[in-house]
C-alpha positions as CSV (number, residue, x, y, z in Angstrom):
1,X,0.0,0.0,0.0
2,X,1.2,3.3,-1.2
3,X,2.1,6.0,1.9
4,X,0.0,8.8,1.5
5,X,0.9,12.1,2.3
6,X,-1.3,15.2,2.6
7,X,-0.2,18.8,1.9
8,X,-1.0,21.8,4.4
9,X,0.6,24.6,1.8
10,X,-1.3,27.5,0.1
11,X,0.6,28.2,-3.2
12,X,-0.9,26.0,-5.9
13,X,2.0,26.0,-7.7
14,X,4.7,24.6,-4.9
15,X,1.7,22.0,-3.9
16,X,1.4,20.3,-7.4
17,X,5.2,20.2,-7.6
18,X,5.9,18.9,-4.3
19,X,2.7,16.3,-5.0
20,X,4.1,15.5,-8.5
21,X,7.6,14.4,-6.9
22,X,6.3,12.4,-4.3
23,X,4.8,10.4,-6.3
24,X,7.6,10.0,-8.8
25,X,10.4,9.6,-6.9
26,X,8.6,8.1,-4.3
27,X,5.4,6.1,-5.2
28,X,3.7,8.4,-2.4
29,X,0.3,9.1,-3.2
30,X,-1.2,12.5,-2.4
31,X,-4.1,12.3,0.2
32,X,-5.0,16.0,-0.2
33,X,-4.3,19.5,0.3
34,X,-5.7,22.4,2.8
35,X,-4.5,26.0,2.4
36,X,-5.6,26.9,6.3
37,X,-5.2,25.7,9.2
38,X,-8.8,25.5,9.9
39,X,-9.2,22.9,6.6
40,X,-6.4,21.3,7.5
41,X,-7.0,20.3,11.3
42,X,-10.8,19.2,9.7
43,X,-9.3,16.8,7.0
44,X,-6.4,15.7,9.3
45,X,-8.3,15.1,12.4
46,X,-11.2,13.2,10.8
47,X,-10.9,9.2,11.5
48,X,-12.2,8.7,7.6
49,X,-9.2,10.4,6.3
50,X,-5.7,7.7,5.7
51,X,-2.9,10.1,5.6
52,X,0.6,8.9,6.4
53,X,2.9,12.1,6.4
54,X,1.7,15.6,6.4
55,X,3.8,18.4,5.0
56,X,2.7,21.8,6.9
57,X,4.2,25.2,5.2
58,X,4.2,27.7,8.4
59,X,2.8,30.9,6.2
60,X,-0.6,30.1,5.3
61,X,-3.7,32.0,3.5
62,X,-3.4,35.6,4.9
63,X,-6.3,34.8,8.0
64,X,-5.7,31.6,7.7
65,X,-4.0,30.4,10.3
66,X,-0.3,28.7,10.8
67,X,1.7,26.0,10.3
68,X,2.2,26.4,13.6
69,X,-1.6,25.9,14.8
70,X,-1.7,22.8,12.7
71,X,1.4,21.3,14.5
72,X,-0.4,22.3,17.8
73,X,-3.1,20.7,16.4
74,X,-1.8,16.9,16.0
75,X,0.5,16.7,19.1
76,X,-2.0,13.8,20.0
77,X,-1.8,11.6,16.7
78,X,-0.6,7.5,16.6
79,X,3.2,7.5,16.5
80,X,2.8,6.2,12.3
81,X,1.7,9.3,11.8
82,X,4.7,12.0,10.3
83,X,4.8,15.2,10.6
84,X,7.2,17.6,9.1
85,X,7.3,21.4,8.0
86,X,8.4,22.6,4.8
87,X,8.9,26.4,5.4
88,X,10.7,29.4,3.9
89,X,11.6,30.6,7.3
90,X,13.5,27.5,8.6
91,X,16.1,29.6,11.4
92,X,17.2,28.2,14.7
93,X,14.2,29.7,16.7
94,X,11.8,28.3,14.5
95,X,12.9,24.4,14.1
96,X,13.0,24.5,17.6
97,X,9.6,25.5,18.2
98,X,8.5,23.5,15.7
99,X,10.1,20.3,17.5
100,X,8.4,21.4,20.5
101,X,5.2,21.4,18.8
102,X,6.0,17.7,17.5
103,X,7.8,18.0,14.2
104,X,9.2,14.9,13.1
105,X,11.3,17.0,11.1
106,X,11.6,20.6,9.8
107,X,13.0,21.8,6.1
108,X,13.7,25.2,4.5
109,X,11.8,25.3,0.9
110,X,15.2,27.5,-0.5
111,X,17.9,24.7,0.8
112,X,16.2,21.4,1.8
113,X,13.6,20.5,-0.4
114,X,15.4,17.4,-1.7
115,X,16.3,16.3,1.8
116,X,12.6,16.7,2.7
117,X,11.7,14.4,-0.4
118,X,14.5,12.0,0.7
119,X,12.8,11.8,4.2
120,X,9.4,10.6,2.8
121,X,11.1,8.2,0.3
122,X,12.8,6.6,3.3
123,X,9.5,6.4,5.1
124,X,7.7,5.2,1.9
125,X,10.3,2.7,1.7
126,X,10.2,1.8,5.5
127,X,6.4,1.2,5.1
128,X,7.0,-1.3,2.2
129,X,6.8,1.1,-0.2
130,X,9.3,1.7,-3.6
């Protein structure tokens, strides 16, 4: 069974790339995508929803939340259940917050997209994947 990973990022752009390449390089499928935190706690939170790895920008929709609220969000989630944030504003202060807020793992877009991809193909690959 394919991992499936759902997207918590609101340029369109980034999201089908990042969607595209998982599945490529990874055989990951995409689950889906929220743009706010609001839509992304609903779809992330609900038991009907299989989702293996979430990918959480920390800049959302202007008024639409954080990254950071969705981290908050799924502190109390089953231990197969990956976290990690993909963010443009990756400093110290920030990937330790986002570790205290549960991050399995925190990336900067502009340096460590490919290590982020890496991370879910090793997962995917853990879980029987490619």
């Amino acid at each position: 069974m394919a991992l499936k990973a759902f997207l918590v990022e609101d340029q369109p752009a980034l999201r089908d790339s990042l969607l595209e390449a998982l599945a490529e390089i990874g055989g990951i499928e995409g689950a889906g995508w929220a743009a706010t935190e609001p839509s992304a706690l609903a779809w992330l939170r609900d038991p009907a929803h299989h989702w293996d790895i979430a990918i959480v920008d920390l800049v959302l929709e202007r008024g639409g939340g954080s990254g950071f609220g969705v981290l908050q969000g799924l502190r109390e989630r089953p231990v197969t259940q990956k976290v990690v944030v993909l963010t443009g504003t990756a400093d110290p202060q920030v990937r330790r917050r986002c570790e205290e807020l549960g991050a399995d793992g925190v990336f900067d877009k502009a340096m460590e997209t490919e290590a982020m991809l890496d991370y879910c193909v090793a997962l995917a690959r853990a879980a029987g994947g490619h």
